[in-house]
C-alpha positions as CSV (number, residue, x, y, z in Angstrom):
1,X,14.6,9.2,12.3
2,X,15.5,11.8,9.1
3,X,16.0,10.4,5.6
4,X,18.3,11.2,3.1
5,X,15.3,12.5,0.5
6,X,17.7,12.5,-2.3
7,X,18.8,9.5,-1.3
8,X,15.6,8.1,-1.4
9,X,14.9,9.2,-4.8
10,X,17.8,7.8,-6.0
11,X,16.7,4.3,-4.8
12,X,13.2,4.8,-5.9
13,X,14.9,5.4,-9.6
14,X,16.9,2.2,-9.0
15,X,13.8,0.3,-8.4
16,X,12.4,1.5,-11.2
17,X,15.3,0.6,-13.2
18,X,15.4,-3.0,-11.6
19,X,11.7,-3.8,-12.3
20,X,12.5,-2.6,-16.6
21,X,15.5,-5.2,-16.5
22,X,13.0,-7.6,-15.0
23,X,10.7,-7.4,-17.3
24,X,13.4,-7.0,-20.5
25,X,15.6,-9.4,-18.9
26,X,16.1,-13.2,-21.0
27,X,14.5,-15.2,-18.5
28,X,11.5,-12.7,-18.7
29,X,10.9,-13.5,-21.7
30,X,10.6,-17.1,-20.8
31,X,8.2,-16.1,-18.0
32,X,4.5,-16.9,-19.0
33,X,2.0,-13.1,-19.0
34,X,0.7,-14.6,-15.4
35,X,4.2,-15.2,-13.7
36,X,5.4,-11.8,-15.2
37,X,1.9,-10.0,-14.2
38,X,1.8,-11.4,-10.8
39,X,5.6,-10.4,-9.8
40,X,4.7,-6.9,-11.2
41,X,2.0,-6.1,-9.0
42,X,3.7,-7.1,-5.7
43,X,6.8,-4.6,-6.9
44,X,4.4,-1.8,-8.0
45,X,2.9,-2.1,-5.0
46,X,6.5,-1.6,-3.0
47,X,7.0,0.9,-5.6
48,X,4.1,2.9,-4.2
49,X,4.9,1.9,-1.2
50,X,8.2,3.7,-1.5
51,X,7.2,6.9,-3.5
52,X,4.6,7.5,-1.0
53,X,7.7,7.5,1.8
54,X,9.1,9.8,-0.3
55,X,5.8,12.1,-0.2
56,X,5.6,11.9,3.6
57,X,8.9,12.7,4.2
58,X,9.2,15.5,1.6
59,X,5.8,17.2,3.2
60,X,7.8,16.9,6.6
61,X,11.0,18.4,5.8
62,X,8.6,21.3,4.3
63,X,6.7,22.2,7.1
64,X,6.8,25.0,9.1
65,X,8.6,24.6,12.9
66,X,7.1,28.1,13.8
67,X,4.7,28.0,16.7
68,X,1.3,27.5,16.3
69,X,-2.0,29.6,18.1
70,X,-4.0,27.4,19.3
71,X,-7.0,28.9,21.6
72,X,-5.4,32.2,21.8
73,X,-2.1,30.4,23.0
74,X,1.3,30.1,20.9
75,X,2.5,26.7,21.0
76,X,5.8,26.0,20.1
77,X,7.7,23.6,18.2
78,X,8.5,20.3,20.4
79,X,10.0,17.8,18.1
80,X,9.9,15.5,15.5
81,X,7.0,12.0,15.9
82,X,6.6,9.8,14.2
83,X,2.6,7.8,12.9
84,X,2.3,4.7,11.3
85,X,0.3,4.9,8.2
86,X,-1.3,1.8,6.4
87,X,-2.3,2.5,3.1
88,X,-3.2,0.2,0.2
89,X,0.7,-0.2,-0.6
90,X,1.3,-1.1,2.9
91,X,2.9,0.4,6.1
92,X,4.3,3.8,5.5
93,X,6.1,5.8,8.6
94,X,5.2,9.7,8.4
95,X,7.8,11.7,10.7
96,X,6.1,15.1,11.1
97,X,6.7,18.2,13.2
98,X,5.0,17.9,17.1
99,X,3.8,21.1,18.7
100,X,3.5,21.1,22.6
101,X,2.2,23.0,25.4
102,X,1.8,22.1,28.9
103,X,-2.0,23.6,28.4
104,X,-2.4,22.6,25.4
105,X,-1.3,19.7,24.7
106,X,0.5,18.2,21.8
107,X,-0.1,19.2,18.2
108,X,0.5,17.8,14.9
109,X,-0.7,19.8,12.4
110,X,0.9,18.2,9.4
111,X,-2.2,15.4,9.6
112,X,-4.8,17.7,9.1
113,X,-3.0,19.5,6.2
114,X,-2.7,15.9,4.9
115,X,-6.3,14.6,5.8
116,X,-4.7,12.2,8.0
117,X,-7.4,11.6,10.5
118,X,-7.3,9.9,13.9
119,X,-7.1,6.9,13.1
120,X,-3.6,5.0,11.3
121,X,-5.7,3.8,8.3
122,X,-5.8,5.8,4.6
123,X,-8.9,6.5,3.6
124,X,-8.7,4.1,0.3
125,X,-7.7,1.1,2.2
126,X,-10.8,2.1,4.2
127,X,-13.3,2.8,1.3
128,X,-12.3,-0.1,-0.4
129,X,-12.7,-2.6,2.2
130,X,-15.9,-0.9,3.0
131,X,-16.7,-1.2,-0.9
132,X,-16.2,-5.3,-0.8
133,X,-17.9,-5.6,2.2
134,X,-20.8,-4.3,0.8
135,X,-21.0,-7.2,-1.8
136,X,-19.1,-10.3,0.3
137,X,-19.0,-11.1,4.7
138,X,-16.2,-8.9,5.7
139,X,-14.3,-11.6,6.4
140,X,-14.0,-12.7,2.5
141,X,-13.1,-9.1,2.2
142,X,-10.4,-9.4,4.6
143,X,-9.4,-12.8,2.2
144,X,-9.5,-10.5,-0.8
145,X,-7.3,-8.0,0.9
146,X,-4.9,-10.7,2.0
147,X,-5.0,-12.4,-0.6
148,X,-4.3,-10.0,-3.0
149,X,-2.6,-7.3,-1.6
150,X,-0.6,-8.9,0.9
151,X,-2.4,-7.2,4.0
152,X,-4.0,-8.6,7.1
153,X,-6.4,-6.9,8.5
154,X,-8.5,-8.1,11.4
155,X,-11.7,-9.8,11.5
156,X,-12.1,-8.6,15.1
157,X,-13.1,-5.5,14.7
158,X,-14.7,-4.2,11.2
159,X,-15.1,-0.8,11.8
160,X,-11.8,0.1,13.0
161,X,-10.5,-2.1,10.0
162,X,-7.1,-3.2,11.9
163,X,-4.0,-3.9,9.4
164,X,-1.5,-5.7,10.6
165,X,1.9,-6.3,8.4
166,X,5.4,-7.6,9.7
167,X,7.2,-5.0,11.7
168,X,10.4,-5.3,10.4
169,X,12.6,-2.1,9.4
170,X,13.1,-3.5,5.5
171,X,12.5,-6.7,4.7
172,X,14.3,-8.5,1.5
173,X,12.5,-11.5,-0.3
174,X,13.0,-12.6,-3.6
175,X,10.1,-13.5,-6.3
176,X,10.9,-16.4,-7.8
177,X,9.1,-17.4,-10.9
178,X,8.9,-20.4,-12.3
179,X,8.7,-20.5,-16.2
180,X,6.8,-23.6,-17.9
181,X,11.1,-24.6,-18.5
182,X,12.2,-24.6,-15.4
183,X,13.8,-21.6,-15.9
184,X,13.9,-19.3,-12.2
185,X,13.7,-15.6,-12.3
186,X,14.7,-14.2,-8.8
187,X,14.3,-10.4,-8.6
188,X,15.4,-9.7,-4.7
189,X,12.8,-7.0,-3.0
190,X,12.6,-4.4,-0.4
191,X,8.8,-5.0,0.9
192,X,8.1,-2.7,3.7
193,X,9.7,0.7,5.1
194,X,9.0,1.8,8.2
């Protein structure tokens, strides 16, 4: 799966632009701070979500395709694969370039350039889970998470700190807020790419 990465900035700038004429917008400024406040955290958080996309995909296009040594042994260019990453803005997909050799194995060297690690989980969603659990039971840290930033993460298992969010390709929902009047604001969102 390749993205259009001007495309995607062109959306992200649209998004941008959206969330301004939320904010200036007449019913807005019926809205009470906590309405407003709370609807702005949930797009900033796609908005990251997004721009991180962007990153991913940007540091994928750029890397090399020429074969790697690995052992002593040139291993060339395979194709493209694709990781699931889950970081504090959500589920991000990172396509990256896949070295293979039938000795030695596959390669992705793009997740060490990028600190990726083993695992699918970024390292601040990890820290700061590991940061609340120090001061609440994991699984109030798991509330705060879910709570707060819209993830679920498992109870299960605490060390490999599981994060589980709806696998759909993009999902619209509106945020409707509710002013004091009556008054609705609906502001329709992407949540999640994939």
């Amino acid at each position: 799966m390749n993205y259009n990465l001007a495309e995607m900035q062109k959306n992200i700038r649209l998004e941008f632009e959206s969330m301004l004429q939320f904010v200036t917008s007449e019913e807005a400024q019926k809205a009470t701070a906590n309405q407003i406040e709370k609807s702005l955290f949930q797009l900033l958080l796609n908005l990251g979500c997004q721009l991180l996309h962007l990153f991913f995909q940007m540091r994928g296009k750029t890397s090399s395709r020429k074969p790697i040594t690995l052992r002593g042994k040139e291993v060339p260019y395979n194709s493209e694969q694709k990781r699931v990453y889950f970081s504090i803005f959500g589920k991000v997909p990172v396509l990256r370039p896949y070295f293979y050799a039938k000795k030695a194995g596959g390669h992705t060297p793009l997740d060490a350039e990028l600190s990726l690690g083993s695992n699918r989980y970024s390292d601040l969603l990890r820290e700061t889970l590991d940061y609340l659990g120090v001061y609440v039971p994991y699984n109030k840290a798991v509330d705060i998470f879910k709570r707060i930033l819209k993830l679920g993460v498992s109870t299960r298992d605490s060390t490999a700190k599981r994060v589980q969010l709806p696998s759909s390709k993009c999902v619209f929902f509106n945020i409707i807020v509710r002013c004091s009047n009556q008054t609705k604001i609906t502001f329709n969102q992407k949540c999640s790419v994939q």
